[in-house]
Kinemage of the C-alpha trace (Angstrom):
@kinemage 1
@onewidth
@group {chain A} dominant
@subgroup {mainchain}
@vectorlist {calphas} color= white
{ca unk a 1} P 0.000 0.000 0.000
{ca unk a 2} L 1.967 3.466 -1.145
{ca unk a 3} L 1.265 6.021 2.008
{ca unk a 4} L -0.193 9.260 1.374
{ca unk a 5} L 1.834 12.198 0.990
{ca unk a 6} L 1.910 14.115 4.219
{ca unk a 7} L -0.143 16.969 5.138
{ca unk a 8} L 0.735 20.787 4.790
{ca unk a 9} L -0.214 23.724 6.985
{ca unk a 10} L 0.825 26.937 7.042
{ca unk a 11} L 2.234 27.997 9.910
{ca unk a 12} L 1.305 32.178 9.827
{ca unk a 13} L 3.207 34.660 11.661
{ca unk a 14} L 5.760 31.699 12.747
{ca unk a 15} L 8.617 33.622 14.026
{ca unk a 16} L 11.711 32.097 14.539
{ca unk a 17} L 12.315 28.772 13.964
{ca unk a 18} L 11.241 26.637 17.052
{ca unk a 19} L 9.411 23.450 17.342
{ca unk a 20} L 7.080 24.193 20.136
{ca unk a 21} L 5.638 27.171 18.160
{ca unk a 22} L 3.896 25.080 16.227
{ca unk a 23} L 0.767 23.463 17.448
{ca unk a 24} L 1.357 19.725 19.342
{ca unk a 25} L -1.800 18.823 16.670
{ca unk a 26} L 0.623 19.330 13.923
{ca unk a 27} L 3.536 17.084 14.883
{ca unk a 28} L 4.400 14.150 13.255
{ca unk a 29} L 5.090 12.443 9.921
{ca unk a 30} L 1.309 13.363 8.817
{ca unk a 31} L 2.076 17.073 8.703
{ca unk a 32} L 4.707 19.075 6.508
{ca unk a 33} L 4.930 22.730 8.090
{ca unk a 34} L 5.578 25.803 5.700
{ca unk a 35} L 6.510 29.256 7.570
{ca unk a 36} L 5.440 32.336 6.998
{ca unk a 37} L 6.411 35.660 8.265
{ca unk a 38} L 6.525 39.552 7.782
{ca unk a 39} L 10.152 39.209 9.477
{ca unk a 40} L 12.723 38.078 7.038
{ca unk a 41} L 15.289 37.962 10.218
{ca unk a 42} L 12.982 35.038 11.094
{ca unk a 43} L 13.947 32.794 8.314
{ca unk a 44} L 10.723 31.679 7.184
{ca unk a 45} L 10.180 29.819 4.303
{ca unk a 46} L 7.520 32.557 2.971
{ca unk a 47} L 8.451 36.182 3.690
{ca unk a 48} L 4.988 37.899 3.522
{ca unk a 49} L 1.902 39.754 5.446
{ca unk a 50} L -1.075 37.659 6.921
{ca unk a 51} L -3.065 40.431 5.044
{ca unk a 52} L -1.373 39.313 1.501
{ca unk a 53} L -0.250 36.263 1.262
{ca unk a 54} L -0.405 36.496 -2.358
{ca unk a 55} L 2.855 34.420 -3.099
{ca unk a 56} L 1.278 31.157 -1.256
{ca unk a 57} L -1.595 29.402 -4.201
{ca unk a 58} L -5.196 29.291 -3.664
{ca unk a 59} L -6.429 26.111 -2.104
{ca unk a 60} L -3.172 24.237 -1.561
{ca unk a 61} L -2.835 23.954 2.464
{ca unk a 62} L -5.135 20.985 4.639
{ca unk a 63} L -4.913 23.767 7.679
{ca unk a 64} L -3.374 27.008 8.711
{ca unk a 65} L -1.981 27.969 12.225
{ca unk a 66} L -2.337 31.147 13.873
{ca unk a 67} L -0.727 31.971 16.846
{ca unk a 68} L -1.267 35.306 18.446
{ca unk a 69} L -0.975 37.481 15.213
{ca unk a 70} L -4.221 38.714 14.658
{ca unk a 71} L -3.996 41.027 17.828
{ca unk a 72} L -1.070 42.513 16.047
{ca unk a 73} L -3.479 44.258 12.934
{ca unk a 74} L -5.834 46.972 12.932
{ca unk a 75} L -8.919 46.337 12.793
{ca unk a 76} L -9.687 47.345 9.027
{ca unk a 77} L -6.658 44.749 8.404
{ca unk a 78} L -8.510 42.033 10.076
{ca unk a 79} L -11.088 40.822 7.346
{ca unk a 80} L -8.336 40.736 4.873
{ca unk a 81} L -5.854 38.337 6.855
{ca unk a 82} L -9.274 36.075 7.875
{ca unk a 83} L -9.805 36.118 3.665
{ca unk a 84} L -6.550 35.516 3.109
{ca unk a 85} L -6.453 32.372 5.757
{ca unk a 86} L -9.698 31.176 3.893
{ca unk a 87} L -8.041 31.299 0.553
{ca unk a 88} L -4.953 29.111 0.448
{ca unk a 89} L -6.536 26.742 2.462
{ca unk a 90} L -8.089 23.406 0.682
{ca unk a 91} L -12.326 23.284 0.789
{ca unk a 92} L -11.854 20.561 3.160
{ca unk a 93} L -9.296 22.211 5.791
{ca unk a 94} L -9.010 24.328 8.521
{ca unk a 95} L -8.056 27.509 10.422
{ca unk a 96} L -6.816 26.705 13.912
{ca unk a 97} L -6.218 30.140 15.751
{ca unk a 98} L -5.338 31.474 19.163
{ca unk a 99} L -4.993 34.721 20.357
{ca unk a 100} L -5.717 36.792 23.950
{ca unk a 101} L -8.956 37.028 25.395
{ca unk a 102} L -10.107 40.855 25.620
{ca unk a 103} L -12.604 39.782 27.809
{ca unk a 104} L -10.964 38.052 30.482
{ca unk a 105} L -8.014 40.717 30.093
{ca unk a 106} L -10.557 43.782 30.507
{ca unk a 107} L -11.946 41.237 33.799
{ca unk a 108} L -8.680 41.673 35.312
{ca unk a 109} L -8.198 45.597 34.440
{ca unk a 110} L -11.291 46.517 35.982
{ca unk a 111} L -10.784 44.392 39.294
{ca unk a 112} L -7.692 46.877 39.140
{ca unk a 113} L -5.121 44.092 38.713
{ca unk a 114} L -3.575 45.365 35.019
{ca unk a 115} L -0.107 45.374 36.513
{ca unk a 116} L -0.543 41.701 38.437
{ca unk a 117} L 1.327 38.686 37.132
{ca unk a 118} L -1.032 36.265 35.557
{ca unk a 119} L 1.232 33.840 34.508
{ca unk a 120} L 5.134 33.097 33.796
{ca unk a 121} L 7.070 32.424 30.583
{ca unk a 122} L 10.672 32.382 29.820
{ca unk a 123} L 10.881 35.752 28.590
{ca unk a 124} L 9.376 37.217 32.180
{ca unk a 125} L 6.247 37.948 34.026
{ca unk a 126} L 3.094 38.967 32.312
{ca unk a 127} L 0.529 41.300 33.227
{ca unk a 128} L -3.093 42.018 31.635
{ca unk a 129} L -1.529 45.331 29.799
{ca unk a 130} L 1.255 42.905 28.579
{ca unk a 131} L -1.594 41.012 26.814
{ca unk a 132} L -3.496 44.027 26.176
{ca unk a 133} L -0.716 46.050 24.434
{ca unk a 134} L 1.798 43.914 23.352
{ca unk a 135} L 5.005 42.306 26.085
{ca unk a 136} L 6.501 45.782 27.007
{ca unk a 137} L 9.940 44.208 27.142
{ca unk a 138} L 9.972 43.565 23.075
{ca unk a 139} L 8.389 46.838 21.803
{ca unk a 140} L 10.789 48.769 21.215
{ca unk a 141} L 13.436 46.367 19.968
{ca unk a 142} L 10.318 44.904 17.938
{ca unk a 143} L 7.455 47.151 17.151
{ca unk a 144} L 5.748 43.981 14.882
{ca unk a 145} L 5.651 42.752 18.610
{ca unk a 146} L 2.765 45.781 19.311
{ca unk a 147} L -1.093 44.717 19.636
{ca unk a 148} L -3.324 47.381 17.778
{ca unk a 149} L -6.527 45.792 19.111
{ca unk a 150} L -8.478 43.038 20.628
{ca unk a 151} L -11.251 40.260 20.247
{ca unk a 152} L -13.676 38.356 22.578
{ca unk a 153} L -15.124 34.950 21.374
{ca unk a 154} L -18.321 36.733 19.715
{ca unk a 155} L -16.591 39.277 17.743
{ca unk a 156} L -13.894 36.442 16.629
{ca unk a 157} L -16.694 34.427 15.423
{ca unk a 158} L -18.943 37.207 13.622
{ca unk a 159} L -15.373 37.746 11.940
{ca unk a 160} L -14.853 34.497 10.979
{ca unk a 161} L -18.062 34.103 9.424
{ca unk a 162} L -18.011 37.275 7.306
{ca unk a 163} L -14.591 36.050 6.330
{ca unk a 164} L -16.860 33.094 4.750
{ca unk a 165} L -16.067 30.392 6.772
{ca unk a 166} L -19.066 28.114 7.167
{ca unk a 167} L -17.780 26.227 10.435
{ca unk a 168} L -16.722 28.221 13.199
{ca unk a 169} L -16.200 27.309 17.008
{ca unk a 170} L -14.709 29.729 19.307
{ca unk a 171} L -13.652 28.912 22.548
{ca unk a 172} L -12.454 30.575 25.973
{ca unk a 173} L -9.807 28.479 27.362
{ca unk a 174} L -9.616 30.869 30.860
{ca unk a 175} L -5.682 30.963 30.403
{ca unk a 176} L -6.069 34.166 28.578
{ca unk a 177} L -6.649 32.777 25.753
{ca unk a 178} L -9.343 32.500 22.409
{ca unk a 179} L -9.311 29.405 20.361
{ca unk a 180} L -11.110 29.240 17.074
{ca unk a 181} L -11.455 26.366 14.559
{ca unk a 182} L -13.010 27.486 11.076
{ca unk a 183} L -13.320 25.957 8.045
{ca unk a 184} L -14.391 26.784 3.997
{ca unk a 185} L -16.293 24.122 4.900
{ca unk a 186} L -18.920 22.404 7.916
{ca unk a 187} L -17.427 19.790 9.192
């Protein structure tokens, strides 16, 4: 029996190269990953805009990954990136996207902890303005790093769905977080 060729997805806004960027769902033999990034210092395979993606073909990736980039547009930028993720992805894939949760961040601002920890990485502490704004350590050695505005499950969904996509689950994980599936198609 001759196996099937493995799987592609695009791996948006990727950043430097680093395994545990990409989504655990997309490791393994099954899945090829292609980068793409405004960044050429990042070394991505694609060196391009979420909001014109124009060198990557119509229809030729089984899913896209999104992590925390969307945050980083305005919003008149937004329906073109969510266009331009429905696009190049096959009638049968899927959008897998994560960014912060304005509504759990604006939560903690009001309760008048925007300068609190709420959780640890590598890089440092960050706080709900960290999430809200962009990680104030980066910005000015990285102003891509900046947010220029936010989203909450309902207005990532209405987006989604304007964007064309016929499937569309949103989800608050209550780490900060916004998870979305979408797809061309329902699945």
């Amino acid at each position: 029996m001759t196996a099937l060729p493995p799987k592609k997805v695009l791996h948006v806004g990727c950043g430097p190269l680093a395994a545990e960027k990409l989504h655990e769902s997309f490791h393994g033999d099954d899945w090829t990953e292609v980068r793409l990034d405004i960044n050429p210092g990042a070394h991505p395979d694609i060196v391009a805009s979420i909001t014109d993606m124009s060198a990557v073909a119509s229809g030729t990736f089984d899913a896209l990954y999104s992590s925390h980039n969307l945050e980083h547009l305005f919003p008149h930028e937004l329906p073109l990136a969510l266009r331009e993720f429905y696009r190049v992805l096959k009638q049968a894939g899927y959008a897998l996207i994560t960014l912060p949760d304005l509504q759990q961040i604006a939560e903690c601002i009001a309760a008048g902890r925007e300068e609190d920890t709420i959780f640890m990485t590598n890089k440092g502490p960050i706080a709900p303005l960290d999430m809200l704004y962009g990680f104030r350590p980066f910005l000015a050695a990285n102003p891509f790093m900046a947010h220029k505005f936010g989203y909450t499950a309902a207005t990532l969904h209405k987006a989604l769905r304007e964007a064309g996509f016929l499937h569309v689950r949103v989800e608050r994980d209550g780490e900060f977080n916004l998870w979305a599936v979408a797809s061309p198609t329902h699945l």
